[in-house]
C-alpha positions in Angstrom: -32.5 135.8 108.7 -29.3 136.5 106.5 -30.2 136.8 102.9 -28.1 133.9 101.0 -27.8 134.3 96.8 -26.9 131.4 94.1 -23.9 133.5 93.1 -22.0 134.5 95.7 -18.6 136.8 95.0 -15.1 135.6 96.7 -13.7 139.3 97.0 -9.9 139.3 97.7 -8.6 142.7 98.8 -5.0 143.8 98.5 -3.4 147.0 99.8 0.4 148.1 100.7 0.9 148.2 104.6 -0.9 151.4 105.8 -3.2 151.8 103.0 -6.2 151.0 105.0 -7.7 147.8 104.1 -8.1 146.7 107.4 -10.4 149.1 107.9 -11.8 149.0 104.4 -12.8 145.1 105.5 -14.2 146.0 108.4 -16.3 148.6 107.3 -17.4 146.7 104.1 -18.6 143.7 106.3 -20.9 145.8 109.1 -22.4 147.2 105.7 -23.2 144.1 103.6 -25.0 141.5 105.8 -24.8 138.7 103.3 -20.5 138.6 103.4 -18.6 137.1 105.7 -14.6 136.9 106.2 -12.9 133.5 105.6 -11.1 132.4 108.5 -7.5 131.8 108.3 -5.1 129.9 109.8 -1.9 130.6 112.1 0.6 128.9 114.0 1.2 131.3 116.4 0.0 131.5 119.8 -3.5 132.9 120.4 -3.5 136.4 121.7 -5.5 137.2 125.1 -9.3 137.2 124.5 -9.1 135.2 120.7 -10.9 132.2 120.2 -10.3 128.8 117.7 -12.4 128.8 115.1 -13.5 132.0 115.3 -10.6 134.7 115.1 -8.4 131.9 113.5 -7.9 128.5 113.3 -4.7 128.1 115.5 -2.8 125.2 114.5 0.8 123.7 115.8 3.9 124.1 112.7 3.6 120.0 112.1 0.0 120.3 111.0 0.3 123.3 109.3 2.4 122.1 106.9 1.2 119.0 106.4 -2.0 121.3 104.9 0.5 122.4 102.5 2.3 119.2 101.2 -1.7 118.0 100.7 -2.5 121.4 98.9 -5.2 122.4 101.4 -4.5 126.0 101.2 -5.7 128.6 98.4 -2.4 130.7 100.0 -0.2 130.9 102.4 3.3 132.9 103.5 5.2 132.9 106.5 5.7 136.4 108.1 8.0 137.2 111.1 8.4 133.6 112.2 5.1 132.5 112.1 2.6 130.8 108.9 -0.4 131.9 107.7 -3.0 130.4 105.6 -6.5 130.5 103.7 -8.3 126.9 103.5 -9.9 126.6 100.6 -12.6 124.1 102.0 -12.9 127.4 104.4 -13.9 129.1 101.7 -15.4 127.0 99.1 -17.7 126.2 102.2 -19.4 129.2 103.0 -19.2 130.4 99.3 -22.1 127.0 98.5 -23.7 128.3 101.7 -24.9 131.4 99.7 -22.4 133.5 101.5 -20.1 136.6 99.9 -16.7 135.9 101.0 -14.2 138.3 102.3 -10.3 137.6 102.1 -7.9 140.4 103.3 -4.1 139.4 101.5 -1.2 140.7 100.6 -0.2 140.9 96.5 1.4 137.7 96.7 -1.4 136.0 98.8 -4.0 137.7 96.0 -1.3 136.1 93.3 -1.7 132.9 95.0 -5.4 133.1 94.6 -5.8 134.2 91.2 -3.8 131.1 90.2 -5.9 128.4 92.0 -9.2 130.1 90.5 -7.9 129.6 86.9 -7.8 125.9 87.7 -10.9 126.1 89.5 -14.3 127.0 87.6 -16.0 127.5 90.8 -13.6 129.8 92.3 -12.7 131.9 88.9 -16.6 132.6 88.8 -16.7 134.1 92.0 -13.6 135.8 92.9 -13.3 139.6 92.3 -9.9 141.3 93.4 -9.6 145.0 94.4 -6.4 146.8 94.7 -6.5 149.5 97.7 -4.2 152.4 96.6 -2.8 155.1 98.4 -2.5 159.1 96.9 1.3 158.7 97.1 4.0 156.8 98.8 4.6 159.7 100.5 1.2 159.7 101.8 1.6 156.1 102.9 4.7 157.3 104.8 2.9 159.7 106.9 0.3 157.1 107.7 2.4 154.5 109.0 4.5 157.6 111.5 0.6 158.6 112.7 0.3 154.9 113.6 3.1 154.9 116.0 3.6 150.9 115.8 6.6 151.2 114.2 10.3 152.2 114.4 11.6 154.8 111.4 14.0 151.7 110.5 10.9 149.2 110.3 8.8 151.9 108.7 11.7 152.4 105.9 11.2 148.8 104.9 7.6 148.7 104.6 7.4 151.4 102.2 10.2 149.5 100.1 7.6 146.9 100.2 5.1 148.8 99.4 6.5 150.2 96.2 7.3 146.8 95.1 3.2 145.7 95.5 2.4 149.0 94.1 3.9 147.8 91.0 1.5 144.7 90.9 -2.2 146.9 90.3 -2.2 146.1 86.9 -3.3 142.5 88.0 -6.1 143.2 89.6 -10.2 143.3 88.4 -10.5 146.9 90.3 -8.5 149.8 91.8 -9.6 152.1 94.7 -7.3 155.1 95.3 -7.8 156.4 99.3 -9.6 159.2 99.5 -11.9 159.4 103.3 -13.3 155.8 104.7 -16.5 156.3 103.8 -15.6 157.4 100.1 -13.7 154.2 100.0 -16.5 152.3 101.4 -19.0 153.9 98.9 -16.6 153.2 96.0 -16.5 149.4 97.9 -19.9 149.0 97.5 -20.5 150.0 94.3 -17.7 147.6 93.1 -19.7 144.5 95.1 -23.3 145.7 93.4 -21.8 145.9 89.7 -20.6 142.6 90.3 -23.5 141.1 91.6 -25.4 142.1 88.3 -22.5 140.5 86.1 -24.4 138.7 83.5 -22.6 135.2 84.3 -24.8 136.1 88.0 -27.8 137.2 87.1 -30.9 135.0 87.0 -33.5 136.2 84.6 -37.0 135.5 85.4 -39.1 133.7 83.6 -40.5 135.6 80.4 -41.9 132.2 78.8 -45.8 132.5 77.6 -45.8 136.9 77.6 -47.0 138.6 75.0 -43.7 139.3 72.6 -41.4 136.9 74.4 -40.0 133.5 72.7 -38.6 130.9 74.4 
C-alpha cells in the first residue's frame, strides 16, 4: 500500500522548452511512490493509445471554457490551437487524499498558480515551485537541434521564449541548473525531503509526561 502523509506538497515545476523537465517529472515520480501527477485537461483530440481520465481529461472547446468563466481551473493557456488546463478540484483532491502532487507548467502556468495559492491557505501551504535551468542558452540550443522535432525557424523562436522565462527564476522557491538526469533527480529529491521537514509539516510526537519536558 502507498504511504499517504497529513502534509502533502503541490510541487509545480517550470523549465524553458528543452531544459528537461519532462524527464525530470518522470524520473521524480518512478522515485517517490507517495506523488502523483495532476491530470490536466485538453481540447484536442486524443492521440492513438491515450485514455480519458487517465493521460487527460479530453474535453470539447464549449465545456472547456465554460470551466473557465466558473473559475474551475488553477491555470490554463491555449497553445497552437488548442487549450490546456489544471482543475483545481483535480488537485485539491488528491492533495486531502494524502498524495504529493506533481504539476509540469510553463512560467506563466506556475504564475498562474502562485496567485491562486495566495488566496488559498490550503494551496499556499503546500505548493513548492522549482525552476529547471539550463548551463546556457546556448546549451538549450544544442538540445533542442539533438531533438530533431523541430525546424531551425521553430527552434529560433523557442529559445526567444526561453530567454524571456529565463528572466522569471527569481520567482520561484528553488532553482536547479542541468547538470546529468540523475544529478538533477538527486538535487530533485533533496528539494522534496527539505520540504517535507518544513516546520509548518512536521508533526512532533508527543513529549507530554517525560522527564524534562513541559507541556
Amino acid at each position: 500500500m502507498t504511504a499517504m502523509n497529513a502534509n502533502p506538497l503541490l510541487v509545480v515545476i517550470s523549465a524553458p522548452s528543452g531544459a528537461g523537465k519532462t524527464t525530470l517529472c518522470e524520473r521524480t515520480l518512478e522515485a517517490r511512490p507517495t506523488m502523483t501527477r495532476a491530470i490536466t485537461c485538453t481540447t484536442r483530440p486524443p492521440r492513438d493509445g491515450e485514455q480519458d481520465g487517465t493521460d487527460y481529461f479530453f474535453l470539447d472547446a464549449g465545456d472547456f471554457l465554460r470551466r473557465v468563466q466558473a473559475g474551475n481551473f488553477l491555470e490554463h493557456a491555449t497553445v497552437h490551437g488548442n487549450s490546456y488546463g489544471t482543475l483545481k478540484s483535480e488537485v485539491v483532491g488528491k492533495l486531502r487524499g494524502g498524495r504529493d502532487v506533481m504539476l509540469n507548467v510553463d512560467v506563466q502556468g506556475a504564475a498562474a498558480i502562485r496567485s491562486q495559492a495566495e488566496k488559498d491557505p490550503e494551496l499556499k501551504r503546500a505548493l513548492v515551485t522549482v525552476f529547471l535551468a539550463p548551463v546556457s542558452v546556448a546549451v538549450l540550443e544544442e538540445r533542442l537541434r539533438r531533438r530533431g522535432k523541430d525546424s531551425p525557424e521553430s527552434i529560433q523562436k523557442r529559445l526567444a521564449g526561453a530567454r524571456h522565462e529565463l528572466t522569471q527564476w527569481r520567482h520561484f522557491d528553488y532553482i536547479i541548473v542541468t547538470s546529468s538526469i540523475d544529478e538533477d533527480l538527486r538535487r530533485m529529491m533533496a528539494i522534496l525531503d527539505a520540504e517535507a521537514m518544513r516546520q509548518h509539516r512536521t508533526q512532533l510526537p508527543s513529549y507530554e509526561g517525560e522527564p524534562g519536558k513541559t507541556s
